[in-house]
C-alpha positions as CSV (number, residue, x, y, z in Angstrom):
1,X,0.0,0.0,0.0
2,X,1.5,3.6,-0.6
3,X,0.8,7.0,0.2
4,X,0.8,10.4,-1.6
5,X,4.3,10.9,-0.5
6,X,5.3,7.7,-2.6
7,X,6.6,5.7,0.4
8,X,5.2,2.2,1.7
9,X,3.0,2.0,4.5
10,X,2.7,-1.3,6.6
11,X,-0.4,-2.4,8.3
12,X,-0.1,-1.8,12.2
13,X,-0.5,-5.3,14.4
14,X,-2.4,-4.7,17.3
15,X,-1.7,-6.9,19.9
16,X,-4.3,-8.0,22.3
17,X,-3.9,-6.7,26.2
18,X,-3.0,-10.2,27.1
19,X,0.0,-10.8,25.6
20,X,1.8,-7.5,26.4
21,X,3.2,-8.4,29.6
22,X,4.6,-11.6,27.4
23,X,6.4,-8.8,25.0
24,X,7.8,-7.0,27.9
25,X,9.1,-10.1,29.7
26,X,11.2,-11.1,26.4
27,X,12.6,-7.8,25.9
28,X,13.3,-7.4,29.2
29,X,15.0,-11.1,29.3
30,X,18.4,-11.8,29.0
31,X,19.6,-15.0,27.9
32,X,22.8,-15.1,30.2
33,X,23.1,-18.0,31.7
34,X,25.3,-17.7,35.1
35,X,26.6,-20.6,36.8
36,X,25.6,-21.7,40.2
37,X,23.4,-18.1,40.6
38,X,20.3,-18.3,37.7
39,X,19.4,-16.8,34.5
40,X,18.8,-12.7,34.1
41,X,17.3,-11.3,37.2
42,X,16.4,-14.4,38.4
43,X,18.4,-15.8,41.1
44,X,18.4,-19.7,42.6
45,X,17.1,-19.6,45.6
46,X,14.3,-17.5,44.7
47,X,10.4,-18.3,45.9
48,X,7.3,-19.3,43.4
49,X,5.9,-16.0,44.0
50,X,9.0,-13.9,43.1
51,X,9.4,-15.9,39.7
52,X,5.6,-15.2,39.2
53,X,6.2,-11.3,39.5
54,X,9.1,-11.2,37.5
55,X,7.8,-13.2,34.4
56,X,4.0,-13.6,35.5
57,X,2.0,-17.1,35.1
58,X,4.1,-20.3,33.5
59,X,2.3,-21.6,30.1
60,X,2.3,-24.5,32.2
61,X,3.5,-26.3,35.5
62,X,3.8,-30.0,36.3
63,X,4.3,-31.3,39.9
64,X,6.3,-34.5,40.1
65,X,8.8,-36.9,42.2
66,X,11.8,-36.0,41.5
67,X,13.4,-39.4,43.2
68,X,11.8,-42.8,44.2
69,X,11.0,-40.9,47.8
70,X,7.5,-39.7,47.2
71,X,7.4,-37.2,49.8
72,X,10.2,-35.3,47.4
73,X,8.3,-33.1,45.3
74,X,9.2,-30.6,42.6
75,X,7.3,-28.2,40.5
76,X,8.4,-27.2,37.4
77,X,7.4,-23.9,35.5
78,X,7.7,-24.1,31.8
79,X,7.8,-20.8,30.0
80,X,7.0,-21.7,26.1
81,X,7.7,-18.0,25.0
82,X,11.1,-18.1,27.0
83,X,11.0,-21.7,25.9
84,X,13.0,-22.2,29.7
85,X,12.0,-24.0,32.7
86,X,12.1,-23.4,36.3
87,X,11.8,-26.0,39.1
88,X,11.2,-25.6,42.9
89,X,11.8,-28.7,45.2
90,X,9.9,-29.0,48.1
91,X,12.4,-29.9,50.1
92,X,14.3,-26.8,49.5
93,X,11.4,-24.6,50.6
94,X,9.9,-24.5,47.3
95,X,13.2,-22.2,46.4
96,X,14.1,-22.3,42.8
97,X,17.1,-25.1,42.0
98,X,17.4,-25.8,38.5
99,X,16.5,-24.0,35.2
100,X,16.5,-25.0,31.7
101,X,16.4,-23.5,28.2
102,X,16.2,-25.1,24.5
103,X,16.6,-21.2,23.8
104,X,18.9,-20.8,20.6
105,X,19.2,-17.2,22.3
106,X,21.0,-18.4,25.7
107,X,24.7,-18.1,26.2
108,X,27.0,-18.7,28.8
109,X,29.8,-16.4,29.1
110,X,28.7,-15.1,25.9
111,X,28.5,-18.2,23.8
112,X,25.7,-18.9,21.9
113,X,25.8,-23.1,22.0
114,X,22.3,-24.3,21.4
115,X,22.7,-25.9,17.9
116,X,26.2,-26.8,18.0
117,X,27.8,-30.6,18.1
118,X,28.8,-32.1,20.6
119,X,32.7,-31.5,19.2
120,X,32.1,-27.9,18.8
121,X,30.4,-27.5,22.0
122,X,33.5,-29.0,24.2
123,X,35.7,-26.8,21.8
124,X,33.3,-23.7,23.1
125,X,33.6,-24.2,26.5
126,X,37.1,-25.8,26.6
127,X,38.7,-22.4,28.0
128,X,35.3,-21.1,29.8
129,X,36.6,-22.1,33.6
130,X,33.4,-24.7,34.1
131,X,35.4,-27.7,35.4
132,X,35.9,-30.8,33.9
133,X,33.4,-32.6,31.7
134,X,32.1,-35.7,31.8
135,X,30.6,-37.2,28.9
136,X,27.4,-39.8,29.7
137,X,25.6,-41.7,26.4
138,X,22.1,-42.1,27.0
139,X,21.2,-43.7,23.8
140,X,18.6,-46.4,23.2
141,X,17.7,-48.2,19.7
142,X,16.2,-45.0,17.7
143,X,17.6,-42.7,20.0
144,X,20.8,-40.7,20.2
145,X,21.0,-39.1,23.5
146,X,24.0,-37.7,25.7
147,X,25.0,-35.9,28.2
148,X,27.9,-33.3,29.1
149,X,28.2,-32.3,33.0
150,X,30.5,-29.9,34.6
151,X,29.8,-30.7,38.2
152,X,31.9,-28.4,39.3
153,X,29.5,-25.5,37.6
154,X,26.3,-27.5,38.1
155,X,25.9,-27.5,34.3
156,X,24.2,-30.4,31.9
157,X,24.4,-30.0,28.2
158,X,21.7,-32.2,27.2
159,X,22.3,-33.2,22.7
160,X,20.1,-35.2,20.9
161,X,21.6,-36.6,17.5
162,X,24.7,-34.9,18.4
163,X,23.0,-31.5,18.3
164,X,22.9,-29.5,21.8
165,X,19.2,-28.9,22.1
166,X,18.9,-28.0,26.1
167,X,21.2,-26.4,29.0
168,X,20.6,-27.2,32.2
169,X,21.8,-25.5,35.2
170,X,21.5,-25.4,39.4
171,X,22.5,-24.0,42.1
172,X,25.4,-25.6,43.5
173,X,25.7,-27.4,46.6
174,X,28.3,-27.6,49.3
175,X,27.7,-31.2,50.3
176,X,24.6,-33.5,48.9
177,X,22.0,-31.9,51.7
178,X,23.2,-28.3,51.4
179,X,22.8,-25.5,48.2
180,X,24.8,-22.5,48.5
181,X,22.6,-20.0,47.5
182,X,23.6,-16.8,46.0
């Protein structure tokens, strides 16, 4: 469509009162991942409630048992727009523990990774400080699943058909019973 001064005009999206707050939360978002502390302005540690006034309702949450103990609950908080997770174990006091992100938009230390192989992943992070990696193969007939920890940074590189397609990350712990929160 053009005007009379001979320039394009585009039609205006309106976007319906509901899914401002979701604009605001990504542009307000950053995709940083920091080790052992959280993900933008969210911090481990942090209560249900805080998460909910930072990035407002999940797209969906699912309580589960995280172990064979039963009375060991944890509630995660899937974000589809942030496509990231957030889970809160009861035992903690329903304080934030883990996060994770399929994100192609998240980095650590300024990485992008989501996407890469599994070689060029370990060739990423070789001189990022995380710790050593361990490398764990999950697959199954029809599946090509691994696994790349850095304990010591309380990072999982989760890759399906040698693609990385999620990072996981915690807060870390000073013994099995104890998180050091930031």
């Amino acid at each position: 469509m053009k005007n009379s001064l001979n320039s394009y005009l585009y039609p205006i999206s309106i976007v319906p009162l509901q899914y401002t707050k979701t604009i605001k939360i990504m542009s307000d978002f950053s995709y940083e991942i920091k080790a052992g502390k959280g993900i933008s302005n969210i911090t481990f540690g942090s209560k249900r409630d805080q998460l909910k006034q930072i990035l407002g309702e999940p797209t969906e949450k699912e309580l589960y048992n995280a172990t064979e103990d039963e009375d060991y609950q944890t509630e995660d908080w899937h974000y589809d727009e942030l496509e990231t997770s957030f889970s809160f174990d009861e035992e903690d006091g329903w304080r934030l523990t883990t996060v994770a992100t399929s994100s192609p938009e998240a980095t650590i230390k300024g990485k992008k990774l989501i996407g890469l192989s599994v070689d060029e992943t370990l060739a990423e992070t070789e001189n990022m400080d995380l710790g050593e990696n361990y490398l764990e193969d999950f697959s199954e007939e029809g599946e090509n699943q691994k696994l790349v920890s850095f304990l010591n940074a309380g990072i999982n590189l989760w890759f399906e058909d040698d693609v990385l397609s999620e990072i996981q990350w915690s807060v870390l712990w000073s013994d099995e019973d104890t998180p050091e929160w930031p």
